[in-house]
C-alpha positions in Angstrom: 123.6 101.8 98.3 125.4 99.6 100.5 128.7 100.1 103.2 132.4 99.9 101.5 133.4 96.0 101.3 129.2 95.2 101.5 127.5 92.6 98.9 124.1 93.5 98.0 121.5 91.9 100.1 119.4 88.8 97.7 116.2 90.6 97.8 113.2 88.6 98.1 110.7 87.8 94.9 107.3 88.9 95.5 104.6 86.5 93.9 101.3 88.3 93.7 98.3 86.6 93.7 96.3 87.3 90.9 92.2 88.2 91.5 89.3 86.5 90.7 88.3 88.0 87.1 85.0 86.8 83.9 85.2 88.6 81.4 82.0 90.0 80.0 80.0 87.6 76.8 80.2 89.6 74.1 77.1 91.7 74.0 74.5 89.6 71.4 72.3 91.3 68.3 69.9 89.2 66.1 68.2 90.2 63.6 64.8 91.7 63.5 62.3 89.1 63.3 64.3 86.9 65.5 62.9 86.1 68.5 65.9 84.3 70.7 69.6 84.9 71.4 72.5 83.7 73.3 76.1 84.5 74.8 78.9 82.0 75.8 80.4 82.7 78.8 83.9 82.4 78.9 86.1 80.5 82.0 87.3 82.8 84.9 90.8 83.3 85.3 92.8 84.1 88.7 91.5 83.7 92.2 91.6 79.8 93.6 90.7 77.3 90.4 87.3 75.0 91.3 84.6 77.8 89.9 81.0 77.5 90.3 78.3 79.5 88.6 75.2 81.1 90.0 71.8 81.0 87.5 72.0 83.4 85.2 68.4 85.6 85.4 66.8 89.0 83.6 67.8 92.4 85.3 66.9 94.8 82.9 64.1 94.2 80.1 63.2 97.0 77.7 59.9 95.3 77.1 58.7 96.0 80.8 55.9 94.2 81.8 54.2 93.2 78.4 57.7 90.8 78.4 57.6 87.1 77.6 61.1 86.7 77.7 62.7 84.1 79.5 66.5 82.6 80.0 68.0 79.2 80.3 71.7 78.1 80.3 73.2 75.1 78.9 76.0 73.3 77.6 79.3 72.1 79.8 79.8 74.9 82.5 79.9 78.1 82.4 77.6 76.9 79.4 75.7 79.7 77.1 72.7 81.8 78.4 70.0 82.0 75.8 66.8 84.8 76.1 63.6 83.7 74.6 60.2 85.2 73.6 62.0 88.1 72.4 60.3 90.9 70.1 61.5 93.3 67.6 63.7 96.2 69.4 64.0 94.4 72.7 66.8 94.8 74.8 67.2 92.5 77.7 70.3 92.4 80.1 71.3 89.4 81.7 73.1 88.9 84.7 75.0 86.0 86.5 78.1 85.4 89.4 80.7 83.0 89.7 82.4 82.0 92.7 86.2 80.0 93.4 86.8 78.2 96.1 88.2 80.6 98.5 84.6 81.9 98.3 85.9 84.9 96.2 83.1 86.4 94.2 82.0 88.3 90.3 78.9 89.7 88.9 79.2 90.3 85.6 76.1 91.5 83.4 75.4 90.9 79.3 73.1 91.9 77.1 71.1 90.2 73.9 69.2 92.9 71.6 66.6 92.1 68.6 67.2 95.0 65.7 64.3 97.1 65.0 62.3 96.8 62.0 63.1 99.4 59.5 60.3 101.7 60.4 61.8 101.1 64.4 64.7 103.2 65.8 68.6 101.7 65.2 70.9 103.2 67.8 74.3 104.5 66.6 78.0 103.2 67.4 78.3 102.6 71.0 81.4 103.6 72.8 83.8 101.5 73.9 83.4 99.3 76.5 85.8 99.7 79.5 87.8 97.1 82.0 88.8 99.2 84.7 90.8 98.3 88.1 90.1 97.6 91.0 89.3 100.2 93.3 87.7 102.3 90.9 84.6 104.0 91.9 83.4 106.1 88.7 84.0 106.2 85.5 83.1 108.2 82.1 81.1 106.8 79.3 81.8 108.0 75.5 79.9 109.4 73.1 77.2 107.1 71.2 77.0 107.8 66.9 73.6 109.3 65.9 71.0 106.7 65.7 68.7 106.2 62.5 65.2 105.1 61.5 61.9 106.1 63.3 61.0 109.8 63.1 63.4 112.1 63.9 63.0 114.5 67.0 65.1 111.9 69.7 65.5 111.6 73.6 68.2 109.6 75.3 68.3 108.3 78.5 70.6 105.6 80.2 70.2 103.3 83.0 71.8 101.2 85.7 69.9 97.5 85.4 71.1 96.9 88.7 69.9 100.4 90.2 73.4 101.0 91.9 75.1 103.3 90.7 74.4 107.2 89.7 74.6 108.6 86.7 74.8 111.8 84.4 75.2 113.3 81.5 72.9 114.1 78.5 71.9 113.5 74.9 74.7 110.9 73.8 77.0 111.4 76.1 79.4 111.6 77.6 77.9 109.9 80.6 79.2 109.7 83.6 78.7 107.3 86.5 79.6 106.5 90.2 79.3 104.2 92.6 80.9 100.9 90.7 82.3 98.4 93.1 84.7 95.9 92.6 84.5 92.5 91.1 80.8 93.9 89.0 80.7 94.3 85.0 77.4 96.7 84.6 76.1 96.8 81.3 75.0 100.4 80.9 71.7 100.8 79.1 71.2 103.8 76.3 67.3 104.1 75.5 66.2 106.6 72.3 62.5 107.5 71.7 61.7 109.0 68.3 58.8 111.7 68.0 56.4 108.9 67.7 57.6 106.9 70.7 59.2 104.3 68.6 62.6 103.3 70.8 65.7 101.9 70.4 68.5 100.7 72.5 72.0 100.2 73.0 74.9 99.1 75.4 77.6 99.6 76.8 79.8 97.1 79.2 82.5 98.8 81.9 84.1 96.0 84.3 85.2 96.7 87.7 88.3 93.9 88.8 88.0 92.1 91.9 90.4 93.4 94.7 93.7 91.7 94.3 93.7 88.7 97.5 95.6 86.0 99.2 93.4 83.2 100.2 90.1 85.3 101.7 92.3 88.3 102.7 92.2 91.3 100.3 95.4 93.0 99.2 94.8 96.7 100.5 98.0 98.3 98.9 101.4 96.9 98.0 104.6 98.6 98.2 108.0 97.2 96.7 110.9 99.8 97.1 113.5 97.1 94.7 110.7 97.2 92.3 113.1 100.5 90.2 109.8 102.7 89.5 111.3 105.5 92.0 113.3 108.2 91.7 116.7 107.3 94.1 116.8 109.8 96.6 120.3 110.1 99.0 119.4 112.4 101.7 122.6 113.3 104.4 121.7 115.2 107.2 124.2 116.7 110.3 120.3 117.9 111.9 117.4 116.5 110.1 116.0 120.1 109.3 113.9 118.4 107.0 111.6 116.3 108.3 110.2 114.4 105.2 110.6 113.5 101.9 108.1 112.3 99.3 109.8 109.0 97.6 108.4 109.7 93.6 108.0 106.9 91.0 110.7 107.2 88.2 108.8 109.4 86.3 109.4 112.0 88.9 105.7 113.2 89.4 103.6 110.3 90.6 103.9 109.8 94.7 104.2 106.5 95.7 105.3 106.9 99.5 106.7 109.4 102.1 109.4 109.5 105.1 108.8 111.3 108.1 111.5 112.1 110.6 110.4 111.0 114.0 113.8 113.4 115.9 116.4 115.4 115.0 119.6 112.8 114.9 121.8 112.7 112.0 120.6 110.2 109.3 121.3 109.5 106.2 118.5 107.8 104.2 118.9 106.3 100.9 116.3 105.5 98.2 117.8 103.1 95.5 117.3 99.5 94.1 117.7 97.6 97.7 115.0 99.7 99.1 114.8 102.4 101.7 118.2 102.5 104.0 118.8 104.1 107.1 122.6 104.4 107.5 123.6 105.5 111.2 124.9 109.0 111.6 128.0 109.9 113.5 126.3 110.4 117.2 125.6 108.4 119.8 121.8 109.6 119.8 120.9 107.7 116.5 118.3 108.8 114.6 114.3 107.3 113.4 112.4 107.8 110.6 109.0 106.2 109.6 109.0 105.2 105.9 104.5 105.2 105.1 103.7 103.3 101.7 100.9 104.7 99.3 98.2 101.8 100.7 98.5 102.4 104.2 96.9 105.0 104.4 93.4 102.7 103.8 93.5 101.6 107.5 92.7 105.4 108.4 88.5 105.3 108.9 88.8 101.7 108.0 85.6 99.6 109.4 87.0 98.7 113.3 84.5 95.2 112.2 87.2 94.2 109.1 91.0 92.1 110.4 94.2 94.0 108.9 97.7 92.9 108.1 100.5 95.2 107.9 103.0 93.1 106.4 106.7 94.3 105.7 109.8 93.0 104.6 112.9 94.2 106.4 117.1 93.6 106.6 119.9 94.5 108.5 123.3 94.7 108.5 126.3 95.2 110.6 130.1 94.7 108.7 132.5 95.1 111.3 130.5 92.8 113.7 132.2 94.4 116.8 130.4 97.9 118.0 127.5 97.6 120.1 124.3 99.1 119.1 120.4 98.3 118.5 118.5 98.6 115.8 114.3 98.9 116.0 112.2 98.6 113.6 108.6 98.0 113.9 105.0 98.7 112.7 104.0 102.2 114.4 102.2 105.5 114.0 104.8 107.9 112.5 103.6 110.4 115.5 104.6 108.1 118.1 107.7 105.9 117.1 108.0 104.2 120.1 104.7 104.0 121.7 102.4 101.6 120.4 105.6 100.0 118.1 105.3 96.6 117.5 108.1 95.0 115.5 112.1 93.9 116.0 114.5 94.6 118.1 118.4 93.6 117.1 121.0 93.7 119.6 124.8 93.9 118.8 127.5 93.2 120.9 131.4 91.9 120.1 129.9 88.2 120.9 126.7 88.2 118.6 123.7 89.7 117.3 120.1 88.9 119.5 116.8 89.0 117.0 113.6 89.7 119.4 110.5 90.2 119.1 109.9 93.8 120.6 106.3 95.5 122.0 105.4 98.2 124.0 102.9 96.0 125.7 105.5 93.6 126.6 108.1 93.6 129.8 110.1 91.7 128.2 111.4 91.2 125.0 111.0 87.7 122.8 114.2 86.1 121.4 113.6 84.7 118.0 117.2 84.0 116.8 121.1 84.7 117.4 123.5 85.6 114.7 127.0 84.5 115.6 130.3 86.7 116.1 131.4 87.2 112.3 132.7 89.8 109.6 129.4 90.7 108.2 126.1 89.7 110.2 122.8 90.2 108.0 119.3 89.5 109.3 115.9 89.1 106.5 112.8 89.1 107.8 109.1 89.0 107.3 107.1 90.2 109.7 103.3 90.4 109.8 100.9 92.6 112.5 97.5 91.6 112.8 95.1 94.1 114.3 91.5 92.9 115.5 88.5 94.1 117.0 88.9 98.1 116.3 92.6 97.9 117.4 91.9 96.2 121.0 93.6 93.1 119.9 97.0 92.4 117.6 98.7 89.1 116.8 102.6 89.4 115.4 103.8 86.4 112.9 107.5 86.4 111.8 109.3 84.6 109.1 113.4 84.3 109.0 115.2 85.1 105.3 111.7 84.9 102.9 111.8 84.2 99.5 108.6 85.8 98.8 105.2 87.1 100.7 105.2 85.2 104.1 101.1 83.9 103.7 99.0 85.7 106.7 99.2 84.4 109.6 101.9 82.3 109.0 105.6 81.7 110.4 106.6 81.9 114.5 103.9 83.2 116.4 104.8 85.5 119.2 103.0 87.0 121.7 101.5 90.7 121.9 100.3 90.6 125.9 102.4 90.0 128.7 101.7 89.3 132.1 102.6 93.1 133.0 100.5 95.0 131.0 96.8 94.1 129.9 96.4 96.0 126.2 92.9 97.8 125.9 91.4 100.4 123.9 92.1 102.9 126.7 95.9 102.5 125.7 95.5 104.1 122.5 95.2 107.6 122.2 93.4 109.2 119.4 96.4 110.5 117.7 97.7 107.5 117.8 95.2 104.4 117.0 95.0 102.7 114.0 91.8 104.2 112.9 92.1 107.8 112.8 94.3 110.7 112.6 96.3 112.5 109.6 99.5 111.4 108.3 101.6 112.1 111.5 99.3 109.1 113.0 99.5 106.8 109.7 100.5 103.3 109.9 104.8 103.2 109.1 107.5 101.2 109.3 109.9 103.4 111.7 113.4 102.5 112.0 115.5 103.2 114.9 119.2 103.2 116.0 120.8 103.6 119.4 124.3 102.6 120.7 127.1 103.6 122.9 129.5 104.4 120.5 129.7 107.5 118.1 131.2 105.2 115.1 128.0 103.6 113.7 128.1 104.3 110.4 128.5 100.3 109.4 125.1 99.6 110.4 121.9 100.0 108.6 118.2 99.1 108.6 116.4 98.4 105.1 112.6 98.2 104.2 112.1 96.7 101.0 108.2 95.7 100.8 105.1 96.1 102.7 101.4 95.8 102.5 98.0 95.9 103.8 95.8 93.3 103.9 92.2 93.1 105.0 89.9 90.2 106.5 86.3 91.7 105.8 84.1 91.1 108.9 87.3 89.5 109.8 86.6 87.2 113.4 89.9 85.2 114.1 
């Protein structure tokens, strides 16, 4: 929702980068008497094109140490694995990576069975196999059909090949496991032993994507209020009794973000398909608010060893172009909007609008551009903080009217240290570092009005994206 006689902004198109993602060979079964198999591998998709393949080589062999199996690959790359010196009921579970050239990494696992012989034990239907997303750390295994052949009187047991993960459950199934990481396909193991220790096998695939990335950095969470999955929200307030609101997809129910009110000013916030707004009240004490997206809350207990980007996308506007007033907004901690906020600071006057770059650790601001005297003055920004070394060190990258993502570390680079004030550790309190705290100390974006005149309501502030990036043992 924009001022009477406003335009709507051009929001900017987000490209995301799609992750590095094999799917899983189909699993192979030959018939008993056979003694080889093979699976094609398919081509990766996503990530940075130029893949290379690791050798593929036996994780899990149902044949235990009496095996004579053994693997070789062939054929134009990624090529087909085939498993030799195989014997009636064997299961044997391959596994192999691939690797694109921003070093991104996949594991993915298959699996090549010889049936039993008919007085040998033939597992039943096996569930489904699952592809689940990133992120996901456990997952639920169906139910297998009742196996045949052997003697009756069965025990079932499944396994990890790769020894990672825990799992439970009983008979045949469900099953449940935990501890799956991203960018792995596991290829779950069922075992069945008849009454006369005759067994039989059967499995079952669940892939794990790859955290989304740009270049090395992985994408953390991703917020994008034009996006329309949330329910608009128009919130007018003479006191700010309330002091947050939860912003809800457009199904109503599923929470995508909050607002916290960092003082009592008047404010009116609006939730609609520009992003989120904050209109000026009708005081000269203008109010703040910090706006927190789902992902970033990931930085809380995040490794202090890993590099982050908060990254957002912000606008301005001013119509009349004549009252003076300032606008913040910055990357804070919603409990202390001010103190450590990194970000912009936009000055208005009758003669122009000043865009600086604005720190707590700096005496002075930065002067990135000037908007000259006019009817409507409108600012676009992307603007990236970097935190290293456990929050002791920060880098700020900005980039004027973006027409998508900004990539990290890109645009002007302005400085976080000035002359007057040394940052270090002992400047962050724990309420307030990066690393710690509840959601009053989450990462925001908190935007902030002030001016001399009681007329402001021409003036707004507007986050439409963020996200959080991470640099794993990140060094820069």
């Amino acid at each position: 929702m924009l001022a009477p006689g406003m335009t709507s902004m051009a929001q900017p198109v987000i490209a995301s980068a799609d992750a590095l993602a094999w799917a899983a060979p189909a699993a192979a079964l030959v018939t008993a008497g056979t003694t080889s198999g093979a699976v094609t591998w398919a081509t990766p998709t996503g990530g940075t094109p130029g893949y290379t393949y690791g050798t593929a080589g036996i994780v899990s062999d149902s044949a235990g140490a009496s095996t004579t199996a053994t693997v070789a690959t062939a054929g134009t790359a990624p090529g087909a694995t085939t498993v030799s010196g195989l014997v009636n009921g064997q299961t044997v579970v391959i596994q192999r990576t691939a690797t694109d050239a921003a070093g991104a990494q996949v594991t993915v696992q298959a699996a090549v069975t010889v049936a039993a012989t008919a007085a040998g034990v033939t597992a039943g239907t096996a569930p489904a196999g699952q592809s689940l997303a990133a992120g996901t750390t456990s997952a639920t295994i169906g139910t297998w059909g009742a196996p045949s052949g052997g003697t009756p009187g069965y025990t079932y047991a499944v396994t990890d090949p790769t020894g990672a993960t825990t799992i439970s459950g009983s008979g045949l199934g469900p099953w449940t496991v935990a501890g799956l990481t991203d960018g792995v396909t596991y290829a779950f193991l069922l075992t069945i032993t008849d009454s006369a220790s005759a067994k039989g096998y059967s499995v079952v695939t669940i892939s794990v994507a790859a955290a989304a990335s740009v270049g090395s950095w992985e994408v953390m969470g991703e917020t994008d209020f034009t996006d329309g999955d949330w329910t608009a929200l128009t919130s007018t307030s003479a006191t700010a009794a309330t002091p947050q609101h939860l912003l809800y997809a457009a199904d109503g129910t599923t929470q995508r973000a909050f607002t916290r009110n960092t003082n009592t000013a008047a404010r009116t916030l609006i939730l609609d398909g520009d992003g989120v707004t904050l209109r000026n009240g009708s005081t000269a004490v203008q109010p703040s608010v910090g706006v927190v997206p789902g992902g970033w809350a990931g930085i809380i207990a995040a490794s202090r060893r890993d590099a982050h980007i908060l990254q957002m996308q912000v606008s301005g506007y001013e119509v009349a172009g004549t009252s003076n007033f300032v606008h913040v907004i910055g990357i804070t901690t919603t409990s202390t909007p001010i103190s450590p906020m990194m970000g912009l600071r936009v000055v208005n006057s009758g003669t122009g609008t000043v865009v600086t770059f604005y720190s707590y650790y700096l005496a002075d601001d930065v002067t990135l551009r000037t908007i000259p005297t006019g009817v409507d003055r409108r600012w676009s920004v992307d603007f990236q903080l970097m935190i290293l070394d456990g929050g002791s060190s920060h880098r700020a990258y900005v980039t004027f009217n973006p027409t998508t993502w900004a990539d990290p570390m890109t645009g002007q680079r302005v400085s976080i240290q000035g002359a007057a004030r040394a940052l270090t550790l002992a400047d962050w309190s724990t309420a307030t570092n990066w690393f710690s705290g509840t959601d009053s100390g989450t990462p925001a974006v908190v935007m902030y009005h002030d001016g001399g005149s009681a007329t402001l309501t021409d003036s707004g502030v507007v986050v439409t994206k963020c996200r959080h990036l991470r640099l794993p043992q990140g060094s820069l």
